[in-house]
N, CA, C and O atoms as a Tinker XYZ file with bonds, in Angstrom:
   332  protein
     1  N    138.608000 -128.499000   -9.204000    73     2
     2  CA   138.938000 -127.580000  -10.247000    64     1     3
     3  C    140.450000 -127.368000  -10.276000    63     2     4     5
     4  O    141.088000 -127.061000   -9.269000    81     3
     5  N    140.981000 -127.544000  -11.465000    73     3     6
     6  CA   142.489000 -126.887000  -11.632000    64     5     7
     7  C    143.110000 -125.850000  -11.140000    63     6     8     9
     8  O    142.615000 -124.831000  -11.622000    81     7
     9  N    144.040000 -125.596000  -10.340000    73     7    10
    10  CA   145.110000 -124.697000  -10.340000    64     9    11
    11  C    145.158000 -123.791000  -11.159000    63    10    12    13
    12  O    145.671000 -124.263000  -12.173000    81    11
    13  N    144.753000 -122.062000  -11.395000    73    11    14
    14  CA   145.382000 -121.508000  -12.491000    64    13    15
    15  C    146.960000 -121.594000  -12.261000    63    14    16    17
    16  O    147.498000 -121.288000  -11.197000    81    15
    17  N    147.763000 -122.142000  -13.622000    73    15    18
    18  CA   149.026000 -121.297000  -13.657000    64    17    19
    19  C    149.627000 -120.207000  -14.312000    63    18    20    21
    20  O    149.074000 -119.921000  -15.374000    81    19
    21  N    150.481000 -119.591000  -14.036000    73    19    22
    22  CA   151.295000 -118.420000  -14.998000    64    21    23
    23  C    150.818000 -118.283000  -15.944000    63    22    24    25
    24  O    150.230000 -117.231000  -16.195000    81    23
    25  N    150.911000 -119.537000  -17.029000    73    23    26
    26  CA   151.339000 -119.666000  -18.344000    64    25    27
    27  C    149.867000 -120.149000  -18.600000    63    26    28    29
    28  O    149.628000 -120.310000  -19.797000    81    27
    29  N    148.716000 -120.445000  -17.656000    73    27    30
    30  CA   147.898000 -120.420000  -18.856000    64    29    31
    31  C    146.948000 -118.871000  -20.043000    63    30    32    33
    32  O    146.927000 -117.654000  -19.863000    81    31
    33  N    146.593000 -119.367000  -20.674000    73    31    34
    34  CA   146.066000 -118.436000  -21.631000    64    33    35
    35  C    144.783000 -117.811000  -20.862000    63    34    36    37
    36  O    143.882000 -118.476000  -20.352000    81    35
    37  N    144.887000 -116.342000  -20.884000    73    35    38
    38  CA   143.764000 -115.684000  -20.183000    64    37    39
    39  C    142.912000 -115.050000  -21.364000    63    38    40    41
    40  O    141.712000 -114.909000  -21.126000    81    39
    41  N    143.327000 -114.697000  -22.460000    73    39    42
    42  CA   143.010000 -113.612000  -23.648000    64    41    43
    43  C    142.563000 -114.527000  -24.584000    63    42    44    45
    44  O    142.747000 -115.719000  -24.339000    81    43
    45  N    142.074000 -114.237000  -25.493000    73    43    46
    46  CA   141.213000 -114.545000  -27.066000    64    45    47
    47  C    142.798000 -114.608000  -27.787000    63    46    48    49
    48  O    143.797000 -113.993000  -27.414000    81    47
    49  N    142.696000 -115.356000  -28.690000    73    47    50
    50  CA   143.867000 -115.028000  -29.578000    64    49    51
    51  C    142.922000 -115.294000  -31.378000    63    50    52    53
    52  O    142.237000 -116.235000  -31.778000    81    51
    53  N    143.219000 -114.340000  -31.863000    73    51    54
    54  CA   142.704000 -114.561000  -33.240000    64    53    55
    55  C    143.930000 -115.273000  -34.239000    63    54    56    57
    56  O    145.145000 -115.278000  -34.042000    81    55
    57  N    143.284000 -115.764000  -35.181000    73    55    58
    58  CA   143.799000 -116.638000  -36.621000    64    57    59
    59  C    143.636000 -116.066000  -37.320000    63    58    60    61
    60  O    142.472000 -116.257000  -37.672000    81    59
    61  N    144.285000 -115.008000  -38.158000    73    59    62
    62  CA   144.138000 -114.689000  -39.646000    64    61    63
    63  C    143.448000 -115.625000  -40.491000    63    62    64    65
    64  O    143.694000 -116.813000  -40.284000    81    63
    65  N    142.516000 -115.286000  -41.535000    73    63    66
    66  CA   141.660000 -115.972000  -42.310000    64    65    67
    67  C    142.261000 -115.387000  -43.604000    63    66    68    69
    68  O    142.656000 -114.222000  -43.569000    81    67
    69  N    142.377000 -116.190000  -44.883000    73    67    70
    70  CA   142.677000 -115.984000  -45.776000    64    69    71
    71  C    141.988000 -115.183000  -46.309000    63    70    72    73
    72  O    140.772000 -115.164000  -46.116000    81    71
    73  N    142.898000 -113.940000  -47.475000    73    71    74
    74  CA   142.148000 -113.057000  -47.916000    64    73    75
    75  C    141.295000 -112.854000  -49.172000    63    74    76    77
    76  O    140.788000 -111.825000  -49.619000    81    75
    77  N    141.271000 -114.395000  -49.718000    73    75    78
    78  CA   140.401000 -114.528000  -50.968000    64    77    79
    79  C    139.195000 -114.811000  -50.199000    63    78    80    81
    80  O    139.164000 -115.939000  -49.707000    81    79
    81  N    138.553000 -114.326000  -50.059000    73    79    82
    82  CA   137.559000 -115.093000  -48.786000    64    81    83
    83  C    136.380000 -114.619000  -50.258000    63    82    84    85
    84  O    136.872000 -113.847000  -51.081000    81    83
    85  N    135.014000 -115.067000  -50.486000    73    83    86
    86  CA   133.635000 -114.940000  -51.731000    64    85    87
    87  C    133.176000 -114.650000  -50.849000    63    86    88    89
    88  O    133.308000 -115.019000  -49.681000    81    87
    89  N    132.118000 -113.403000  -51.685000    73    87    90
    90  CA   131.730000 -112.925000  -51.102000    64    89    91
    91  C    130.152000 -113.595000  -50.009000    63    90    92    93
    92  O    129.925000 -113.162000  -48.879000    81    91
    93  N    129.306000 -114.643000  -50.688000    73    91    94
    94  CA   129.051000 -115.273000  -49.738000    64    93    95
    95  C    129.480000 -115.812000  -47.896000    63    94    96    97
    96  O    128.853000 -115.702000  -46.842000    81    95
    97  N    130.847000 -116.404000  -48.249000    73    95    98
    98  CA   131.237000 -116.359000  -46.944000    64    97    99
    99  C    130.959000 -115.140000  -46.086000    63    98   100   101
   100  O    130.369000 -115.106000  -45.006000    81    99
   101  N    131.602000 -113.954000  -46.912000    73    99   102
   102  CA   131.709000 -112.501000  -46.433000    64   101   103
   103  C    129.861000 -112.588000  -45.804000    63   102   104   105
   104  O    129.480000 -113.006000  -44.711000    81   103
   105  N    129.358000 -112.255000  -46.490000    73   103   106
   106  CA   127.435000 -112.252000  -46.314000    64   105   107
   107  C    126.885000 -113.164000  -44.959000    63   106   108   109
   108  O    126.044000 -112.812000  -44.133000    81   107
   109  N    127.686000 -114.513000  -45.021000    73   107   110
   110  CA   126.927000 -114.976000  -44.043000    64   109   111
   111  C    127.874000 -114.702000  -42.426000    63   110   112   113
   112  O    127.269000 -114.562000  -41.363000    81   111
   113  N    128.961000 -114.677000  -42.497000    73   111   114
   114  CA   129.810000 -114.217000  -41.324000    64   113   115
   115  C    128.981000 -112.911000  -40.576000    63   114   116   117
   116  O    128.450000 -112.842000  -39.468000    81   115
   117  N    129.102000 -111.963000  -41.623000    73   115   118
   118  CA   128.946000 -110.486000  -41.154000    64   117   119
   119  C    127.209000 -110.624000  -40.819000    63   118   120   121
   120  O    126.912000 -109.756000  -39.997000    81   119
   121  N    126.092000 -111.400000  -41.192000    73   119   122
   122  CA   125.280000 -111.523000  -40.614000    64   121   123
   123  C    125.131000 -111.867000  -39.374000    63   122   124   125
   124  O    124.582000 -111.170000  -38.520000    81   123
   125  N    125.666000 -113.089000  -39.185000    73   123   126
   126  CA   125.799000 -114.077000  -38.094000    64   125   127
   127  C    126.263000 -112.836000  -36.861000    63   126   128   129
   128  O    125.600000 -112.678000  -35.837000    81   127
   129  N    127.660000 -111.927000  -37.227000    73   127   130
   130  CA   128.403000 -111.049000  -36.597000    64   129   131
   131  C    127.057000 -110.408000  -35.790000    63   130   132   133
   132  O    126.983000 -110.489000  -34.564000    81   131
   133  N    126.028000 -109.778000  -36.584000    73   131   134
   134  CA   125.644000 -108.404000  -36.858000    64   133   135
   135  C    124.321000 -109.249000  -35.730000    63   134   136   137
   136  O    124.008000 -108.403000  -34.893000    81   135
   137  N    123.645000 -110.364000  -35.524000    73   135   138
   138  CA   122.999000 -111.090000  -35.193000    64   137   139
   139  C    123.225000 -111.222000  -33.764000    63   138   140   141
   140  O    122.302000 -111.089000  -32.961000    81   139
   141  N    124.049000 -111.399000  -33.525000    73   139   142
   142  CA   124.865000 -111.993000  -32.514000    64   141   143
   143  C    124.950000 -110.222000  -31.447000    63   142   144   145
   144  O    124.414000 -109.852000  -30.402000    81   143
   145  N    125.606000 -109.779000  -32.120000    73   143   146
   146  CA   125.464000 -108.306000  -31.196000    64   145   147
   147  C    124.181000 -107.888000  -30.945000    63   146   148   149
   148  O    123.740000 -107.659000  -29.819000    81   147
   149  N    123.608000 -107.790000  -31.921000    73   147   150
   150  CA   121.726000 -107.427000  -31.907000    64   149   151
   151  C    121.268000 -107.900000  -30.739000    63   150   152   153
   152  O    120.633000 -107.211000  -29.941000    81   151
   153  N    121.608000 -109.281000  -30.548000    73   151   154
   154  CA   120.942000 -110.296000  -29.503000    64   153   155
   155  C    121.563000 -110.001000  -28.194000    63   154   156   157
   156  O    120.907000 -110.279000  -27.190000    81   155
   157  N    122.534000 -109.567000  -28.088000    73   155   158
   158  CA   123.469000 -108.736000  -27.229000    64   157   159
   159  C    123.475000 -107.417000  -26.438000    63   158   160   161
   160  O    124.211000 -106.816000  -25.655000    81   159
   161  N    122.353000 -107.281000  -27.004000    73   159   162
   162  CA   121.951000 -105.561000  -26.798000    64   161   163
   163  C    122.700000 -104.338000  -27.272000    63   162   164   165
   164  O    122.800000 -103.200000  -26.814000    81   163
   165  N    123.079000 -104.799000  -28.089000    73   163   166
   166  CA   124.149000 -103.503000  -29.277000    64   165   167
   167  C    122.993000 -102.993000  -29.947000    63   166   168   169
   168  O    122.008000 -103.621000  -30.334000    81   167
   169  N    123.312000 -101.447000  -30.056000    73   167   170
   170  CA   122.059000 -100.830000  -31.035000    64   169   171
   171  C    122.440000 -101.269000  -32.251000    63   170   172   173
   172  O    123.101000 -102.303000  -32.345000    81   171
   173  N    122.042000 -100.478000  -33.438000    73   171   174
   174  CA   122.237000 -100.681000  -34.761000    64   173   175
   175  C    123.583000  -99.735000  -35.106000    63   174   176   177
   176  O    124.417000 -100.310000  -35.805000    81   175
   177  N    123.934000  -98.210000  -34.662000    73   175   178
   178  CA   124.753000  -97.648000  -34.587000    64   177   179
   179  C    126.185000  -97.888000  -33.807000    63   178   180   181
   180  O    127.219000  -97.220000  -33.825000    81   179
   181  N    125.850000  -99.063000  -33.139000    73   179   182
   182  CA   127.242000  -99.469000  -32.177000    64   181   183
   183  C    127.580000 -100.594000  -32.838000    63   182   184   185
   184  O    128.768000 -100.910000  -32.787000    81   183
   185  N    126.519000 -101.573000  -33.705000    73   183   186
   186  CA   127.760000 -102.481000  -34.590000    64   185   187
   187  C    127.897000 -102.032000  -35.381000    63   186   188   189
   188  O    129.075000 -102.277000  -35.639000    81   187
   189  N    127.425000 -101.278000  -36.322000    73   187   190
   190  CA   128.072000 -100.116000  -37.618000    64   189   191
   191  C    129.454000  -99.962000  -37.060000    63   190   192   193
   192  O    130.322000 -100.622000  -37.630000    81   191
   193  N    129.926000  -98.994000  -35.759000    73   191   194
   194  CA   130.857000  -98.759000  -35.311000    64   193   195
   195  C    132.053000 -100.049000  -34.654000    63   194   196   197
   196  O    133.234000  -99.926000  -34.331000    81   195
   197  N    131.433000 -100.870000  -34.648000    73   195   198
   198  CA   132.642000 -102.249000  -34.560000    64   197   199
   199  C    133.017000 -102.481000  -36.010000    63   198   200   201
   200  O    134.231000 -102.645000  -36.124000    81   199
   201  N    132.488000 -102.533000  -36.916000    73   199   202
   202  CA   132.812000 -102.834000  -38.606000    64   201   203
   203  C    133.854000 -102.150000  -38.473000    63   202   204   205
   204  O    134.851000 -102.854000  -38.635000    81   203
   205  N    134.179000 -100.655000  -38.160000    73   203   206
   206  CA   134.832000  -99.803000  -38.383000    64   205   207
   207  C    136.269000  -99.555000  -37.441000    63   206   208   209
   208  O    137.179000  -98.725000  -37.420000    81   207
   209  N    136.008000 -100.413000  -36.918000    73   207   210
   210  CA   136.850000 -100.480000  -35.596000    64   209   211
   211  C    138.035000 -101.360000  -35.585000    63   210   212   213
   212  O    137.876000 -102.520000  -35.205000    81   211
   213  N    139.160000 -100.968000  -35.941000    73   211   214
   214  CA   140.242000 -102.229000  -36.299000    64   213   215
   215  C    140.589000 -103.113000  -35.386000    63   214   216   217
   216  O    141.028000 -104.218000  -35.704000    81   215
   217  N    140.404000 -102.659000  -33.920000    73   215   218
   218  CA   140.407000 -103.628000  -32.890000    64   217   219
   219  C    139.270000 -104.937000  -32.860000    63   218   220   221
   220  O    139.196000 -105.889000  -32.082000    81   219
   221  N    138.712000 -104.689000  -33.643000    73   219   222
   222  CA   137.202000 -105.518000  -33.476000    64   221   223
   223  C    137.665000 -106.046000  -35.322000    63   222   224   225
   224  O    137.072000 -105.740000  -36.356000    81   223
   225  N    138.849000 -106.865000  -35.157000    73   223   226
   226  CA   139.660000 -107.616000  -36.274000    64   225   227
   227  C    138.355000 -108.255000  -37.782000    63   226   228   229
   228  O    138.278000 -107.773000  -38.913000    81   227
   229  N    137.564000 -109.375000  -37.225000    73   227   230
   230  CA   136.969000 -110.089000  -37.915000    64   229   231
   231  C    135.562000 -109.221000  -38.454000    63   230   232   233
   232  O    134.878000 -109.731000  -39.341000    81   231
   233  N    135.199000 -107.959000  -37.898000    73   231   234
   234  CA   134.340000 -107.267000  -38.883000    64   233   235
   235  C    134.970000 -106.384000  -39.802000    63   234   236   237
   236  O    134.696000 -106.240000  -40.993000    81   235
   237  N    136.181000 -105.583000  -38.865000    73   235   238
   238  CA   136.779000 -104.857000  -40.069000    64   237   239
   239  C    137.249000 -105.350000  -41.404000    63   238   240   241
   240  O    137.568000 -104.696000  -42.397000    81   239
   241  N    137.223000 -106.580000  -41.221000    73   239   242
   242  CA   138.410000 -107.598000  -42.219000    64   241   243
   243  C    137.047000 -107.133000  -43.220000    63   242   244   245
   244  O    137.224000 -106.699000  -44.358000    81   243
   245  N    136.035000 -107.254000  -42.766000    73   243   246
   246  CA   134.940000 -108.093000  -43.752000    64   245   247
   247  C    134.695000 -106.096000  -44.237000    63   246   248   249
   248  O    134.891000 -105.803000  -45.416000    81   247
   249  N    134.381000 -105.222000  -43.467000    73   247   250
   250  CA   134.727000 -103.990000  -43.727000    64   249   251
   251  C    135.314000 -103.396000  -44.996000    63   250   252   253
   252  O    134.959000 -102.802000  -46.014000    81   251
   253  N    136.655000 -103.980000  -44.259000    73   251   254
   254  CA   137.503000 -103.466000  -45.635000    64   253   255
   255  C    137.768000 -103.770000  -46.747000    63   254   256   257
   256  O    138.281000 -103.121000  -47.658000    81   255
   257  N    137.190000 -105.428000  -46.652000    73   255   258
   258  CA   136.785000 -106.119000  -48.262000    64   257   259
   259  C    136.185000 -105.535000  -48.625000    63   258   260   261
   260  O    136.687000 -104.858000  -49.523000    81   259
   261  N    134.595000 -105.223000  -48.314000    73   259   262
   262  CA   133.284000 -105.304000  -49.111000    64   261   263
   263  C    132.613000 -103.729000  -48.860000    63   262   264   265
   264  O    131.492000 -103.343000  -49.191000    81   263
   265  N    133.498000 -103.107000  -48.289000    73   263   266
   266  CA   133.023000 -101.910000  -48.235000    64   265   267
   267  C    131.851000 -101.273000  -46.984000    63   266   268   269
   268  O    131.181000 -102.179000  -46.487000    81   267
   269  N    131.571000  -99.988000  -46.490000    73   267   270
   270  CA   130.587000  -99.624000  -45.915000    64   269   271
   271  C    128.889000  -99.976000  -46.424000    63   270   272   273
   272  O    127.984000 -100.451000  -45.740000    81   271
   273  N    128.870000  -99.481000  -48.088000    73   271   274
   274  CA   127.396000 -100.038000  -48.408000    64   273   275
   275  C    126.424000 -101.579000  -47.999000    63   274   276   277
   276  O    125.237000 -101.864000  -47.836000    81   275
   277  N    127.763000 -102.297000  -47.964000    73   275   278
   278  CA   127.894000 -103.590000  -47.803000    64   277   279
   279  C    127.347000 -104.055000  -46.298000    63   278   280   281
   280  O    126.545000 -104.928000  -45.966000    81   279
   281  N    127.963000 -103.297000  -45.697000    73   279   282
   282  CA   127.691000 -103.812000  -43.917000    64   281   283
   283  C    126.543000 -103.283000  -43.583000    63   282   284   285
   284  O    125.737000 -104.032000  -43.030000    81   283
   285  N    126.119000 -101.700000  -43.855000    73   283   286
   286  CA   125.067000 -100.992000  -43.720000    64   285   287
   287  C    124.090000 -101.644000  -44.335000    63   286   288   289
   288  O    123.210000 -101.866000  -43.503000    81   287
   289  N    123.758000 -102.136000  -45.566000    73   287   290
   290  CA   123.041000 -103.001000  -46.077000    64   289   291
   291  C    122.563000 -104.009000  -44.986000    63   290   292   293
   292  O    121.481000 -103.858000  -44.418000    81   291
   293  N    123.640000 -105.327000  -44.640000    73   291   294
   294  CA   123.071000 -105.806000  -43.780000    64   293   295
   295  C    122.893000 -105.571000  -42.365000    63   294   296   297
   296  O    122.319000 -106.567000  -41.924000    81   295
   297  N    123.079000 -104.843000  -41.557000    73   295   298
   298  CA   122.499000 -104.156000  -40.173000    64   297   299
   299  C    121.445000 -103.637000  -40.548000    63   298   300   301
   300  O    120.423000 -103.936000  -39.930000    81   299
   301  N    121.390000 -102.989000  -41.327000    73   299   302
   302  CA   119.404000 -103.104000  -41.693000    64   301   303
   303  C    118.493000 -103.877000  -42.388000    63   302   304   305
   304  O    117.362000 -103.434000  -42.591000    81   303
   305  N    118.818000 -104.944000  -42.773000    73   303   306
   306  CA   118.241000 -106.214000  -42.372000    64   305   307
   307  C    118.328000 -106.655000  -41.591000    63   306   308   309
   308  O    117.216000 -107.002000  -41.192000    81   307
   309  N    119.429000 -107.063000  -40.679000    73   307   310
   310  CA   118.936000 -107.946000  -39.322000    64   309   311
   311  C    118.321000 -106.784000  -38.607000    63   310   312   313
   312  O    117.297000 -107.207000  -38.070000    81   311
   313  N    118.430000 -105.925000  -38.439000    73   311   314
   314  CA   117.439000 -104.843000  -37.494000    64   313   315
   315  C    116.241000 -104.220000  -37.966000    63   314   316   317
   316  O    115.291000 -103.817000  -37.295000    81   315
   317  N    116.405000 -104.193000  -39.195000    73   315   318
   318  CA   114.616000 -104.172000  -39.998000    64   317   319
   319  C    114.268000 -102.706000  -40.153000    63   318   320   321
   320  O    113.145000 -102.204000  -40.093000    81   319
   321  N    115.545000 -102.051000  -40.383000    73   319   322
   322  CA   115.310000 -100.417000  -40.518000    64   321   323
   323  C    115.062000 -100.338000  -42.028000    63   322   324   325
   324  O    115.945000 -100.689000  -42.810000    81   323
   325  N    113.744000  -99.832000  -42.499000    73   323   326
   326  CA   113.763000  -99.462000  -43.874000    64   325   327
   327  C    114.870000  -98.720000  -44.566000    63   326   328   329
   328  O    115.252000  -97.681000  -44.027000    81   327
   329  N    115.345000  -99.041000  -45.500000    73   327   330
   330  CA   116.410000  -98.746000  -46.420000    64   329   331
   331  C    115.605000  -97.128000  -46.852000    63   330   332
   332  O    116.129000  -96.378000  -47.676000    81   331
């Protein structure tokens, strides 16, 4: 196994995604997102609260496009809470 050195990368680094993004893309990301935590053991109220969370970059993005109705919408579909 390699040597760690200094200089290698320990952290995540994010890529800005362009901001014309359709809203499809938007739909299937924030599912996938919302999926992915579910499977994770996140309640339904703790990824609501990552959407909202500017540190947590790639849901807020989708957040602040498409609005709260938008995300809430889908966290209760992937979690199956009657509307």
């Amino acid at each position: 196994m390699k040597q760690l050195e200094s200089d290698d990368p320990f952290e995540l680094v994010a890529v800005p995604r362009a901001e014309d993004i359709d809203l499809a893309t938007d739909s299937e990301t924030a599912r996938c997102l919302i999926e992915e935590y579910a499977l994770s053991g996140f309640a339904a109220t703790e990824v609501a609260d990552l959407f909202t969370t500017a540190q947590y970059s790639m849901p807020h993005a989708i957040y602040q496009r498409r609005g709260p109705d938008f995300v809430v919408s889908l966290i209760k579909e992937v979690f199956g809470i009657n509307r």
